[in-house]
C-alpha positions in Angstrom: 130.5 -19.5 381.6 130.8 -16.3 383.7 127.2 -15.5 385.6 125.5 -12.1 385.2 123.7 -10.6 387.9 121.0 -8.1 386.1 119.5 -5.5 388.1 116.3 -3.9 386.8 117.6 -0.6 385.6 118.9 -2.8 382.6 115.4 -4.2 382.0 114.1 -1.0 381.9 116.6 0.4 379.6 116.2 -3.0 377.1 112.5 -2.8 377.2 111.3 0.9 377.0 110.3 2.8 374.4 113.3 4.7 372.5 114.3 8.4 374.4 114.2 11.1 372.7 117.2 12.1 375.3 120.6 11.5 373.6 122.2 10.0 376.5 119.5 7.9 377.7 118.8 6.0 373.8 122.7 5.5 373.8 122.3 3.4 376.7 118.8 2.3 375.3 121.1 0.9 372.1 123.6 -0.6 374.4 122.0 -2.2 376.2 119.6 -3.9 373.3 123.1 -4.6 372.0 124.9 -6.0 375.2 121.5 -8.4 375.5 121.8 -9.5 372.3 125.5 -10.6 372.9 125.1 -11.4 376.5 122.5 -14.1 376.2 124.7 -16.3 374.6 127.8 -15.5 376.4 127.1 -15.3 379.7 125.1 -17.3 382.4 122.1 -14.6 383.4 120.2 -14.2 386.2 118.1 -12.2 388.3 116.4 -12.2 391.5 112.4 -12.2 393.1 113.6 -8.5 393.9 114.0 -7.9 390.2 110.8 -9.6 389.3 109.0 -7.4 392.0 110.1 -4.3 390.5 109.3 -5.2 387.0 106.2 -6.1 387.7 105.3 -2.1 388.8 104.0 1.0 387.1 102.3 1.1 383.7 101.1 -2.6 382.9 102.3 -2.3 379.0 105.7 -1.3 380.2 105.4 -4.1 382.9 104.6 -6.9 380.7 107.5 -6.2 378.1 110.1 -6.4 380.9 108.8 -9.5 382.6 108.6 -11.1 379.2 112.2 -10.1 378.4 113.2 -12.1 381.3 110.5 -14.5 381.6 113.5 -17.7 380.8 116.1 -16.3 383.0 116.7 -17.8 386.1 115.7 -17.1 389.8 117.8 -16.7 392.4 115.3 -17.5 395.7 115.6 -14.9 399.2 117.9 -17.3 401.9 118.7 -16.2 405.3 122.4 -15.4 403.8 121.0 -13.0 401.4 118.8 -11.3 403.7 121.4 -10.6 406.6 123.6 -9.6 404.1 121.3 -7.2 402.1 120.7 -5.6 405.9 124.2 -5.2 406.4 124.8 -3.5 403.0 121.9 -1.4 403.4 123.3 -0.2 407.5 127.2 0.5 405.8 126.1 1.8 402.9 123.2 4.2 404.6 120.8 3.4 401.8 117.6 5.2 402.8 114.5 3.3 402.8 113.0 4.0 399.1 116.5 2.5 398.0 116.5 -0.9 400.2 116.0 -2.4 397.4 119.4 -1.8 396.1 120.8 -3.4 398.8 119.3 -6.5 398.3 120.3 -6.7 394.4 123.9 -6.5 395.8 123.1 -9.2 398.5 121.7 -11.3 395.7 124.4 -11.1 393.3 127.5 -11.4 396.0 125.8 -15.1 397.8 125.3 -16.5 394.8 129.0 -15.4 393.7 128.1 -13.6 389.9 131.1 -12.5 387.9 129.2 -9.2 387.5 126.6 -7.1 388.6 125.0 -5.1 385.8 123.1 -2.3 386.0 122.4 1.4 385.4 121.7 2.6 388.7 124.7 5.1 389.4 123.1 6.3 392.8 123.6 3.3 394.8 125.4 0.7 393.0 127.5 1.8 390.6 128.5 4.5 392.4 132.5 5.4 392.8 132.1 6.7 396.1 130.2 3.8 397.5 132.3 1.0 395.9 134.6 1.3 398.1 132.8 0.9 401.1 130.9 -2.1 398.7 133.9 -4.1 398.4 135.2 -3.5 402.2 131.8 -5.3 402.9 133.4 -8.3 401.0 136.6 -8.1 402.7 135.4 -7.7 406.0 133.1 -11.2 405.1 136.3 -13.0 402.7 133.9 -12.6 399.8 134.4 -11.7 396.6 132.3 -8.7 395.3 131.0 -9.2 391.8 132.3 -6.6 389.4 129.5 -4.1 388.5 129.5 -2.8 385.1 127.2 -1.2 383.4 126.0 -3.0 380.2 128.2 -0.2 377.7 131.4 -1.3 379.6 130.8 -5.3 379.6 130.4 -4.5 375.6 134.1 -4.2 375.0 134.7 -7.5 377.0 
């Protein structure tokens, strides 16, 4: 069974209350969808960063996405993780509000997902910064997870 790495944007998309923004309730639907078919599919998992972030901002909103997840497993901070997280954040010149970022990436390459899934197209799935993403994992002989968001692991 492939593993899933889930960064929070796809938490907040499963979780929130439906947009009244075309775009955004498509991915709101997909990703309810993708979730639905992932959880038997796929091998999920998430990190403490992810926990730290869904535990923020309005408590309603906070409690739906940590109960979404509540059965998935942790993956636990290592030294690994954290020296690699810093390097991602240096190459990638995340500023400091987006550190974060950096360490979902860090998270998901150590403990070698299949995928990285997730919303966020500023610092992750970005197609300017994938590049310099996967020369990280050459540069180190590891293999980058492949990050997707939730409408394109749909057709898979």
């Amino acid at each position: 069974m492939e593993t899933v790495y889930i960064e929070t944007s796809v938490i907040s998309y499963l979780t929130s209350r439906p947009s009244r923004i075309t775009p955004t309730l498509e991915r709101q639907r997909a990703t309810a969808l993708w979730w639905e078919r992932a959880r038997v599919r796929y091998r999920l998992v998430i990190s403490e960063v992810v926990d730290i972030e869904i535990a923020g901002g309005d408590s309603a909103a906070a409690s739906r996405r940590m109960a979404a997840v509540a059965d998935l497993p942790r993956l636990d901070s290592t030294p690994a993780v954290e020296r690699l997280a810093v390097e991602i954040i240096r190459t990638l010149q995340l500023p400091k509000r987006s550190e974060l970022d950096g360490a979902h990436l860090a998270f998901a390459i150590i403990a070698r997902a299949d995928y990285l899934v997730t919303w966020n197209f500023r610092h992750i799935a970005n197609p300017t910064l994938l590049a310099r993403i996967e020369a990280i994992g050459l540069a180190r002989g590891t293999r980058i997870p492949l990050i997707r968001t939730p409408m394109q692991l749909l057709g898979t």
